[in-house]
C-alpha positions in Angstrom: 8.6 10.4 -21.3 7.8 14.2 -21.0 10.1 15.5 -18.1 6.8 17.3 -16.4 4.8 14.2 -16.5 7.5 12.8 -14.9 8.2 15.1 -12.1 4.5 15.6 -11.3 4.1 11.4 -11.4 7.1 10.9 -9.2 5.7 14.0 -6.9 1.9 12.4 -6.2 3.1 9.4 -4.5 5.0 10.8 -1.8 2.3 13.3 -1.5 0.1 10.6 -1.1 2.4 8.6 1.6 1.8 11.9 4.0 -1.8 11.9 3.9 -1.8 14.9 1.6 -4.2 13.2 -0.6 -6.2 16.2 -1.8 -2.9 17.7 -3.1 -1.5 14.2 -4.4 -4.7 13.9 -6.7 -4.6 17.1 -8.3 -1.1 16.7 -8.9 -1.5 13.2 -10.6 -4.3 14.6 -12.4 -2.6 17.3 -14.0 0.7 14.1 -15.1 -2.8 12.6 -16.8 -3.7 15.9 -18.6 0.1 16.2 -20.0 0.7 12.8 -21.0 -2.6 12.5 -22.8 -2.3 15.5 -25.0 1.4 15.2 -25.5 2.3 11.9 -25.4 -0.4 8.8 -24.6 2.3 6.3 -26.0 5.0 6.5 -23.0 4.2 9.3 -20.5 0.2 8.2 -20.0 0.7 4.5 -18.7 3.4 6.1 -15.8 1.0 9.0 -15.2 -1.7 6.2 -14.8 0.7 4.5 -12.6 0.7 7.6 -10.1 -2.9 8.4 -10.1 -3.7 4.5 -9.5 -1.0 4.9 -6.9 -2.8 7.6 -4.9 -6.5 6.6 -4.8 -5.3 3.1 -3.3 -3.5 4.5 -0.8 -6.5 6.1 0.2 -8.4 3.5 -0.3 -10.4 4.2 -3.1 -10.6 1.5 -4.7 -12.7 2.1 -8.1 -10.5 4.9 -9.4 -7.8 2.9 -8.7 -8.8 0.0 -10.2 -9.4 2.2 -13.6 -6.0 3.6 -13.3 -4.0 0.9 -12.5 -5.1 -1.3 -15.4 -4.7 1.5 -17.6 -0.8 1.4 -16.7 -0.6 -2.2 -17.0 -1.9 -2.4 -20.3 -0.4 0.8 -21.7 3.4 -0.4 -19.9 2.4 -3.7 -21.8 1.4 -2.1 -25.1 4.3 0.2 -25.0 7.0 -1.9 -23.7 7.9 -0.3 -20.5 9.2 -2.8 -18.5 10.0 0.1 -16.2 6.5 1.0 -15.8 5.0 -2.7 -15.8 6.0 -3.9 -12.0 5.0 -1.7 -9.8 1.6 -1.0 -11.8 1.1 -4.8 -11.7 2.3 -4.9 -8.0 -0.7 -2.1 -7.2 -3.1 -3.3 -9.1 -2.7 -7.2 -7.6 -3.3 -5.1 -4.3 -5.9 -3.2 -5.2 -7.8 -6.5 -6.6 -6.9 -8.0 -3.1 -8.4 -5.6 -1.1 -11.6 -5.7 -3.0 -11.6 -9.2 -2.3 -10.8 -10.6 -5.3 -7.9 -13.0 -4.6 -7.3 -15.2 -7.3 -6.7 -12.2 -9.7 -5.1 -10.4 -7.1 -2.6 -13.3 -6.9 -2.1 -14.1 -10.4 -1.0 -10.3 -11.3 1.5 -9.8 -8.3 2.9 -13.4 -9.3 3.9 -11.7 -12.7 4.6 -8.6 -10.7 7.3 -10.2 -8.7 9.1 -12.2 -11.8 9.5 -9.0 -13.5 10.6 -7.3 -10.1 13.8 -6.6 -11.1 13.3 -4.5 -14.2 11.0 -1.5 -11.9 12.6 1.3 -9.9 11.4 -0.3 -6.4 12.5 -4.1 -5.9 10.3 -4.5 -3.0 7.0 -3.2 -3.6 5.9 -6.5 -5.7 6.7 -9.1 -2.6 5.2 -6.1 0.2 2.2 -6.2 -2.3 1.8 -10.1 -2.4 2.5 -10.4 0.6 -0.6 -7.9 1.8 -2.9 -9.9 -0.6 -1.2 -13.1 1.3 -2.8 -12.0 4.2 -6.3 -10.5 3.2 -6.6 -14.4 1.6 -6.1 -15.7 5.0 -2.7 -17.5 3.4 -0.7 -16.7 6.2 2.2 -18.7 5.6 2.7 -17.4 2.1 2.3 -14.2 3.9 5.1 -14.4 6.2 7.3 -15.9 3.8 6.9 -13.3 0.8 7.4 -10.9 3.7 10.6 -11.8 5.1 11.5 -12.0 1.3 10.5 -7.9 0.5 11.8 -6.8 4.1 15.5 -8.4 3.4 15.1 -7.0 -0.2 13.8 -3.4 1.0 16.7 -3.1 3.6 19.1 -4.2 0.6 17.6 -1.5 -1.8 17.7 0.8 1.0 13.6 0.8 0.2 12.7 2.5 3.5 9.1 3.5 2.8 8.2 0.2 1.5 10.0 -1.7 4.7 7.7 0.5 6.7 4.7 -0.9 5.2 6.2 -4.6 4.7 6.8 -4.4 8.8 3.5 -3.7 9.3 2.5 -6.6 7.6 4.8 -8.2 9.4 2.1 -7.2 12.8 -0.6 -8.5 10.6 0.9 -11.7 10.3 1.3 -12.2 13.7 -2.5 -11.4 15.1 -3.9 -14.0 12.7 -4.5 -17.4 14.3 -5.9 -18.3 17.7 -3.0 -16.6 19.5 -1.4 -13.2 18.6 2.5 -13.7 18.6 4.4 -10.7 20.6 6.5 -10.3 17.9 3.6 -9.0 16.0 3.4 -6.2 18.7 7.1 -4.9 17.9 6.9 -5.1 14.3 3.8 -3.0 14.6 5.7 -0.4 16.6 8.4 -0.6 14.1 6.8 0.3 11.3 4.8 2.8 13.5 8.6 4.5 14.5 9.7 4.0 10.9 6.5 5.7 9.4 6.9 8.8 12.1 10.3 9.2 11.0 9.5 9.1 6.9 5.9 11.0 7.9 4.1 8.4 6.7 1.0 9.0 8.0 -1.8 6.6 6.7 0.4 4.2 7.1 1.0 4.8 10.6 -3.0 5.4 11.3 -3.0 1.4 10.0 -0.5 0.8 12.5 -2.6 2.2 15.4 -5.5 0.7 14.2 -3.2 -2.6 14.4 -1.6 -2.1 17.6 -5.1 -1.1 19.0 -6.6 -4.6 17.5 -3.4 -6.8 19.4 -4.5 -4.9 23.1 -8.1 -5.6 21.7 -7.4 -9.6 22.0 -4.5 -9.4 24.8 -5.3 -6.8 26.8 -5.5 -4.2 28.4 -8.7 -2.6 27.1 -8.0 0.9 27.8 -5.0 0.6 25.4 -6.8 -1.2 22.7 -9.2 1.7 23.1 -6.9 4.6 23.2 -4.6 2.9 20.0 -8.2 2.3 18.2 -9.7 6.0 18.7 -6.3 7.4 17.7 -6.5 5.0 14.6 -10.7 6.3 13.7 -9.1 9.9 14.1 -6.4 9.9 11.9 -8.2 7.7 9.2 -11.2 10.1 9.4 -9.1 13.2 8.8 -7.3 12.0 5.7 -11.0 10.2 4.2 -9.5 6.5 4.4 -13.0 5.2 4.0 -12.0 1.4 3.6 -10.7 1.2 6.9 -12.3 4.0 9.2 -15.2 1.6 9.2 -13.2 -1.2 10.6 -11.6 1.0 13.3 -14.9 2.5 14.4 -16.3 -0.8 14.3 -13.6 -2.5 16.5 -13.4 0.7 18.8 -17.3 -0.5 19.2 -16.8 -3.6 20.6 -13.8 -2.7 23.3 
């Protein structure tokens, strides 16, 4: 791979992780524009990789889509088994939060068997797990995520453990009866993301915590949790959830 589509493709992701979105696009961009005209074989499917990687963090979800399959096929095509798994992880999520859960499923399920040739262990299980939940398969979700968070802390995976701990909260508010545990892992990705900077991530933490006090009590911290939530997703464009804060902010 070209060592500037490498740098920038390793650069947009974090960039991304802060909220710096604008930035993080421009930079993956600009990976796309070198790998393409110097080397579409090995460079483009890893510069796909990071573009994908920053729209779904935003939540874009069509440019994402695009960009993520262009890695898988490309990692395929070229044989980069370094390249496949987290492309595959990414792109199961970002089929999962369109709501398509069977193929969400079947791609993080080769995601995870490969696991162990990618850079992050983790990220496959955190991403099952995620499209776990949004299927409503919450015990598959709880245990994939005790599997990535035992992994993470293994790896020393810290980012992803943030993200896995929050799903962790998301486990826990499903059902009749939200679990207190759900509460503290909430606040432990939320302490974990303020240390790492992590901000969308912990705007999806607020937005969880806020939706816990929203079932349990009290109301004036489901609403304060849930307008900090709206604020912070507003500011960094995270369309695909700003809706469901403002909307759950409505009815508290």
């Amino acid at each position: 791979m070209l060592f500037s589509v490498t740098t920038l493709g390793f650069l947009a992701p974090p960039l991304a992780e802060r909220g710096r979105f604008d930035e993080a696009v421009a930079v993956a961009e600009d990976a796309l524009r070198r790998a393409e005209a110097h080397d579409p074989r090995y460079s483009l499917p890893f510069a796909a990789w990071s573009a994908g990687y920053t729209h779904l963090r935003r939540g874009d979800l069509g440019p994402a889509t695009r960009m993520l399959e262009l890695a898988v096929d490309r990692s395929r095509a070229a044989g980069l088994p370094i390249v496949f798994p987290v492309a595959a992880s990414m792109l199961g999520l970002a089929y999962a939060l369109a709501g398509r859960h069977a193929d969400a499923v079947a791609r993080l399920d080769e995601a995870v068997a490969r696991a162990g040739t990618g850079w992050s262990h983790s990220l496959p299980s955190a991403c099952l797990a995620e499209a776990y939940v949004l299927a409503d398969r919450v015990a598959d979700a709880e245990r994939e995520a005790v599997r990535g968070l035992e992994l993470a802390r293994l790896k020393g995976e810290r980012g992803v453990e943030a993200w896995i701990l929050r799903l962790v909260g998301e486990v826990g508010i499903r059902g009749d009866t939200p679990r207190a545990t759900a509460l503290d892992a909430y606040r432990d990705a939320l302490a974990l993301a303020g240390t790492l900077d992590m901000r969308p991530l912990a705007a999806l933490c607020h937005l969880g915590i806020g939706k816990f006090h929203q079932r349990t009590g009290p109301p004036d911290l489901a609403r304060e949790q849930l307008a900090t939530a709206a604020a912070m997703l507003r500011s960094m464009g995270m369309r695909l959830w700003l809706d469901d804060a403002e909307a759950s902010l409505a009815r508290t």
